[in-house]
N, C-alpha and C positions, 0 to 999 in steps of 0.2 A: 356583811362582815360577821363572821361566827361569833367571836367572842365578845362583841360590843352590844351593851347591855340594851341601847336602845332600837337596835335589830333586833333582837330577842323579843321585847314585847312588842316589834310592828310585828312579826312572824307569828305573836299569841305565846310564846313560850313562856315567857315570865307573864307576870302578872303586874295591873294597871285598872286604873280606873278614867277607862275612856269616854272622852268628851267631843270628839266629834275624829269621825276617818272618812278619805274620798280616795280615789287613787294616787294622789301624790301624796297625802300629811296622815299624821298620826297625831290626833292633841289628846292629853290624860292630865290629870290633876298631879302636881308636883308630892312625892312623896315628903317633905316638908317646906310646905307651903309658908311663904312668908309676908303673904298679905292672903285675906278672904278667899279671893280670888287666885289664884296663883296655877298655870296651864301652860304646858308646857307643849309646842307645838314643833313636831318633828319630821324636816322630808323624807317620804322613804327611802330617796336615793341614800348612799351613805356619803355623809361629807364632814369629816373632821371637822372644820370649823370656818372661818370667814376668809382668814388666809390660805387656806389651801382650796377655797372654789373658784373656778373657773367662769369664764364670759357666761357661759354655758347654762351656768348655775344660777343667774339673775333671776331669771323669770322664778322658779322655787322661793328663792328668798324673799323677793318681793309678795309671793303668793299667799307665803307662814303669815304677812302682815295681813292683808285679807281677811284671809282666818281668823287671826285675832280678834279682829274689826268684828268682826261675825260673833265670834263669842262674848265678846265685849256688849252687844247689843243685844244678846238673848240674854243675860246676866243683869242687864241694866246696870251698866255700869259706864256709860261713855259720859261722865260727869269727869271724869279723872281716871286715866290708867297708864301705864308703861309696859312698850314691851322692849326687851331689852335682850342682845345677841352678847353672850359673853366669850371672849377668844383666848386661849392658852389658861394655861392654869396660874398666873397672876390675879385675874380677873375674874376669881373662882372656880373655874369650868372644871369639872371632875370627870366630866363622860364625853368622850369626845368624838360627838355625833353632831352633827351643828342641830341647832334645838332655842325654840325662839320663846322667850317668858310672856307672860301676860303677866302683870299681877296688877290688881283693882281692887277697891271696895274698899278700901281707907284714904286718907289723906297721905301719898308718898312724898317723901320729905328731899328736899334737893341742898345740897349734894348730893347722891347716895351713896354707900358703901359705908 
């Protein structure tokens, strides 16, 4: 999708600082990160968000957590982390690409928000 900013940096156009890419994901450090850690992991498919993916879309989603997992463990951080899918703009989401958080490397506090 042309205008949506996180097609832009899986295409290289904008700029990121990448932390891991395969054929299907795009992960970069969140431009305000809000734990240590904080990765934002992105399909390259385009998919708005959680309600609008399809059967289709499983495997992907499932996949971002993977990923996480992965970076979680070169990070050393599988002591304590969250990742978390935010949907609509209630629930923060500003860019609306679906896009799956890491954040580690402190003690995160529950409830959240």
């Amino acid at each position: 999708m042309l205008g949506c900013l996180f097609c832009r940096i899986i295409r290289g156009e904008s700029p990121s600082r990448k932390v891991y890419e395969d054929d299907r994901v795009y992960a970069f450090e969140d431009a305000r990160p809000q734990a240590p850690t904080h990765v934002l992991i992105v399909p390259k498919k385009h998919i708005v968000d959680l309600k609008h993916a399809v059967p289709e879309d499983a495997e992907i989603i499932g996949y971002c957590h993977l990923i996480a997992a992965q970076i979680a463990r070169e990070r050393q951080i599988e002591d304590g982390y969250r990742t978390v899918y935010n949907v609509g703009p209630k629930s923060g989401q500003s860019i609306f690409h679906l896009h799956l958080h890491l954040l580690g490397g402190r003690v995160l506090r529950w409830p959240p928000g």
